[in-house]
C-alpha positions in Angstrom: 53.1 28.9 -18.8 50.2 27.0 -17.0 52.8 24.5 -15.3 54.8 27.5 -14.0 51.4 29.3 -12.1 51.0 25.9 -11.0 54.7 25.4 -9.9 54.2 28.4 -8.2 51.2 28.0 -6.8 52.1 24.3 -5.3 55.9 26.7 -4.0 53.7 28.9 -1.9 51.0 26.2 -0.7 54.0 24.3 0.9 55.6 27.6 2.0 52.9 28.6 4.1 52.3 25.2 5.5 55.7 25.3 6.7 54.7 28.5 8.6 52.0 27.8 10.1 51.7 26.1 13.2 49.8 23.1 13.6 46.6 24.5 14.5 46.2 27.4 11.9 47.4 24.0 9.4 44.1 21.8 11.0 42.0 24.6 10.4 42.7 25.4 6.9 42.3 21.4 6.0 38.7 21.8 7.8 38.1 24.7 5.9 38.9 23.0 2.6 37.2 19.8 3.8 34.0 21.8 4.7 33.8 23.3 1.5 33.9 19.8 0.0 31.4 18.7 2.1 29.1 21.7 1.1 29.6 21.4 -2.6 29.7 17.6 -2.8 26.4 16.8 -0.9 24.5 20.5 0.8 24.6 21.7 -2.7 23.1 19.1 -4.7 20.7 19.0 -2.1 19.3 22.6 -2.2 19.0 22.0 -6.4 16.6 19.1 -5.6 14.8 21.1 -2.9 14.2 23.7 -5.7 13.1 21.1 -8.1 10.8 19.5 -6.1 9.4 23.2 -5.1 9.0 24.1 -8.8 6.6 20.5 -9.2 5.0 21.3 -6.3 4.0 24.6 -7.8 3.5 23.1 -11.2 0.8 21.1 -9.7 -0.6 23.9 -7.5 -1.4 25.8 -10.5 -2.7 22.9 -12.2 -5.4 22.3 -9.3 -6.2 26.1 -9.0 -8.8 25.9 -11.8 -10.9 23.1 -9.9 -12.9 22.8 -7.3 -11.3 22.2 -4.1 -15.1 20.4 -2.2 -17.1 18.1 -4.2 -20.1 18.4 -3.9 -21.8 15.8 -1.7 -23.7 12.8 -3.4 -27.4 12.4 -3.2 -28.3 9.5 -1.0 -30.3 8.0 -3.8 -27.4 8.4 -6.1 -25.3 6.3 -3.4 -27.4 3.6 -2.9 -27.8 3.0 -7.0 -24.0 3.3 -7.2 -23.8 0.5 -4.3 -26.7 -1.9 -6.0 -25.1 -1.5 -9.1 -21.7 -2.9 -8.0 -22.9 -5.4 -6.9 -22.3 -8.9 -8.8 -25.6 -10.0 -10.1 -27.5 -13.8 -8.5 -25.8 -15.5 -12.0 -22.7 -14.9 -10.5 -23.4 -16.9 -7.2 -21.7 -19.9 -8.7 -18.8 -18.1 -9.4 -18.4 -16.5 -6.2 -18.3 -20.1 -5.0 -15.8 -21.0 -7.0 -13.7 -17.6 -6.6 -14.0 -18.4 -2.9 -12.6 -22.2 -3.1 -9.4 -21.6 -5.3 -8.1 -18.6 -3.1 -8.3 -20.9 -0.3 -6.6 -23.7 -2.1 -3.9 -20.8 -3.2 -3.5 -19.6 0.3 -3.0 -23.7 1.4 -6.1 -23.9 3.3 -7.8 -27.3 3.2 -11.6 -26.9 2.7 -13.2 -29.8 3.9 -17.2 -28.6 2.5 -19.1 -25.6 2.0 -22.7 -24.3 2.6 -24.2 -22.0 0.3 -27.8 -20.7 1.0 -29.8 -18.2 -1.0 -32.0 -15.7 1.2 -34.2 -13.0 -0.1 -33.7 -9.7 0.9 -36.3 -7.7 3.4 -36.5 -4.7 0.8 -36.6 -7.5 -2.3 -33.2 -5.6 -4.2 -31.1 -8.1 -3.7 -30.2 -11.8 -2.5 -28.1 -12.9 0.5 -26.1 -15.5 -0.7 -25.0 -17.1 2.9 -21.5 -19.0 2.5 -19.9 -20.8 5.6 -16.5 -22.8 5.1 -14.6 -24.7 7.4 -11.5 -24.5 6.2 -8.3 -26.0 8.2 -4.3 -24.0 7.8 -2.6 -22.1 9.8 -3.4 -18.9 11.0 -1.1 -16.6 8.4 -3.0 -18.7 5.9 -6.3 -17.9 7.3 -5.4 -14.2 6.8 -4.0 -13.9 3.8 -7.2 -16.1 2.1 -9.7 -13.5 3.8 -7.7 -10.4 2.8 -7.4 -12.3 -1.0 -11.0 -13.2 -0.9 -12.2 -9.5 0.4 -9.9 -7.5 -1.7 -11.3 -9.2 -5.1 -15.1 -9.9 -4.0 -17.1 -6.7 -4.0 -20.2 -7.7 -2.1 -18.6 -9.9 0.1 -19.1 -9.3 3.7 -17.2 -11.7 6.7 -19.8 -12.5 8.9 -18.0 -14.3 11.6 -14.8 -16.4 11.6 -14.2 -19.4 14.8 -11.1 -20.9 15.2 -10.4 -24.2 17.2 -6.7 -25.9 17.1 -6.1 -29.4 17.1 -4.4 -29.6 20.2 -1.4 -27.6 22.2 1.2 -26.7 20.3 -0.1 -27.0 16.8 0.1 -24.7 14.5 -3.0 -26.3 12.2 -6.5 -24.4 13.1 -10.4 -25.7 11.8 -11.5 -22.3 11.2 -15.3 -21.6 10.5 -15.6 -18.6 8.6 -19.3 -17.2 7.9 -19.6 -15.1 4.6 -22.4 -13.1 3.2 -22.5 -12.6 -0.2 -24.7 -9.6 -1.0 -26.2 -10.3 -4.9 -28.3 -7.8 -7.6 -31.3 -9.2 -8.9 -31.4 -9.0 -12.4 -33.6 -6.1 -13.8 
């Protein structure tokens, strides 16, 4: 019985196709084609816009209960929260060392280092001064400071100087001037 209706249905399709001129044909295979089109990829599209409205929602009433404006820190609450990231003066060594394999890791050749303590004006902490002449190219000079910044809290670039060999070269003797900013112990 099914493959009669669809006999039927497949007679009558190819009946009125043989009526219709070739314009009223064109747009009735648009017409399916948009339909296709709109159930094949505008559909599926509008269920994901109404899934990603029902999260958005979700976590709207989720962040309803709390307060939208923290409430600002005291300045002496800062400044204890900054001494107390800091690494502590035992550390300096370390730094040091920190400092010299993420140049090596980066390809920079570090010819020597200088490394002065300096006390403080307000006696909280130590300046540890660092300056290292390093030589690499210029993509190696960046991606040892943005290593050495990113994973040093306390570390401050003071001032970096580059000079290249000669023109054309791609090798620079950079100078870069660190501060090291150190807690004294307790």
């Amino acid at each position: 019985m099914a493959a009669n209706a669809n006999q039927a249905l497949i007679w009558r399709v190819k009946w009125l196709a043989r009526r219709m001129d070739w314009r009223a044909l064109a747009g009735a295979v648009l017409g399916v084609l948009a339909l296709g089109f709109y159930f094949y990829s505008i559909k599926p599209l509008e269920f994901r816009l109404l899934a990603i409205e029902q999260r958005r929602m979700d976590l709207q009433d989720q962040t309803n209960g709390r307060p939208k404006i923290a409430a600002p820190a005291q300045p002496k609450v800062q400044l204890a929260d900054f001494y107390g990231r800091l690494p502590e003066v035992k550390q300096a060594p370390e730094i040091a060392s920190r400092l010299h394999s993420y140049a090596r890791n980066a390809g920079l050749t570090l010819e020597r280092g200088e490394y002065r303590p300096q006390q403080d004006a307000s006696g909280r902490f130590i300046r540890y001064q660092i300056v290292l002449p390093v030589i690499g190219s210029y993509p190696q000079v960046r991606r040892f400071l943005g290593e050495a910044m990113r994973e040093l809290p306390g570390l401050a670039l003071d001032g970096i100087s580059f000079t290249r060999d000669g023109p054309g070269s791609s090798q620079l003797q950079t100078e870069l001037r660190f501060t090291a900013f150190l807690r004294k112990p307790a």
